[in-house]
DRENSETI-674560 format. One record per residue (C-alpha): z, y, x; residue number from 1. Coordinates in Angstrom, 2 decimals, decimal comma, m for minus. Each point is the difference from the previous one (the first is absolute). Layout:
BEGIN
PT        pz        py        px   num
PT         Z         Y         X   NUM
...
//
This chain:
BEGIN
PT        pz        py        px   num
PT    m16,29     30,07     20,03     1
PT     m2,88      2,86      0,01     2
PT     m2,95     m0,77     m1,37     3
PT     m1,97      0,30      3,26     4
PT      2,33     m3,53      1,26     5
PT     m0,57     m1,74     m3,60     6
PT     m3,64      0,23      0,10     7
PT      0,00     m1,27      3,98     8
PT      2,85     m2,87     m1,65     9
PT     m2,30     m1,32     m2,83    10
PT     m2,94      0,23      2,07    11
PT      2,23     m2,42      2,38    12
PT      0,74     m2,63     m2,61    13
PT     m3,28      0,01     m1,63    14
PT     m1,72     m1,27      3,24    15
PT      3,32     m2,05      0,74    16
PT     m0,57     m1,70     m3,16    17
PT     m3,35     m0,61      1,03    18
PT      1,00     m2,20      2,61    19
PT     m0,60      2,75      2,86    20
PT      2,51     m0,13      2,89    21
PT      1,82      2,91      1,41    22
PT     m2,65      0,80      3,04    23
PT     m2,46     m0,58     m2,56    24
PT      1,76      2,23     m2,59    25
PT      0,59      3,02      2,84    26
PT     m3,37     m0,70      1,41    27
PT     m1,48      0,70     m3,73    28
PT      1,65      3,10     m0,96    29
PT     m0,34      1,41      3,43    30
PT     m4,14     m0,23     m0,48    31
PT      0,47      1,13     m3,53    32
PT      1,66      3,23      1,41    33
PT      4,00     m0,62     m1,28    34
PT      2,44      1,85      2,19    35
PT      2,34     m2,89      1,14    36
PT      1,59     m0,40      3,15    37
PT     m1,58     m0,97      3,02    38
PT      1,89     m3,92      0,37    39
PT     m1,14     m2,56     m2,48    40
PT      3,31     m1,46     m0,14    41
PT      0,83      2,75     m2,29    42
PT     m2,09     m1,28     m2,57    43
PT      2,67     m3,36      0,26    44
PT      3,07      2,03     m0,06    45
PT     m1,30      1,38     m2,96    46
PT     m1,03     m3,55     m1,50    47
PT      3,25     m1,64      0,90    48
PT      1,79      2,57     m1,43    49
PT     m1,44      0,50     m3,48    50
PT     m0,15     m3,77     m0,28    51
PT      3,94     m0,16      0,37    52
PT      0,64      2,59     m2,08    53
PT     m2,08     m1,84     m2,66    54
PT      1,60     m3,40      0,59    55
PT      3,77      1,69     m0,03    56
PT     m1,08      2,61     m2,65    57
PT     m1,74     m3,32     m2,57    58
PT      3,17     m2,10      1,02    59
PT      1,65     m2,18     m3,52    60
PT      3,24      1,87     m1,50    61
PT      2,86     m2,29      0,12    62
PT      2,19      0,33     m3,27    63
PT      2,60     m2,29      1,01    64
PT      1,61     m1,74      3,01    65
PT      0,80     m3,76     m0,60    66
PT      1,77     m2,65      2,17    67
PT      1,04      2,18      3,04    68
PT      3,11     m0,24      2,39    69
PT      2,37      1,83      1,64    70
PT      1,43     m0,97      3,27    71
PT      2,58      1,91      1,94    72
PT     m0,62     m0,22      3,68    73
PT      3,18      0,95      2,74    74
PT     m0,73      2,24      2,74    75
PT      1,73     m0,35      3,22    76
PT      1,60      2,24      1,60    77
//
């Protein structure tokens, strides 16, 4: 990512963590002069995304499987 898209990126989760909503949060950084793209719903893609990444990124390591089955299923033909 270039720095030009991580400074626009924090600047988007600082006021997300503020409580701001996404028109809110485009709204804001197109008065404080940040080159983002014209729909606000850009601003949610880029929420929704990061926010997965986190949650599959910060997901528990499983050592060990326990108490699992196999079953065999037929396929007609």
């Amino acid at each position: 990512m270039s720095k030009d898209r991580r400074i626009i990126h924090n600047e988007i989760f600082r006021l997300y963590n503020k409580g701001l909503g996404y028109k809110r949060i485009h709204r804001n950084m197109v008065e404080n002069g940040f080159d983002v793209a014209k729909s606000s719903t850009t601003i949610d893609s880029i929420i929704k995304k990061r926010l997965k990444r986190e949650a599959f990124l910060n997901q528990p390591i499983t050592n060990e499987y326990r108490n699992y089955d196999i079953e065999f299923l037929k396929v007609a033909t």
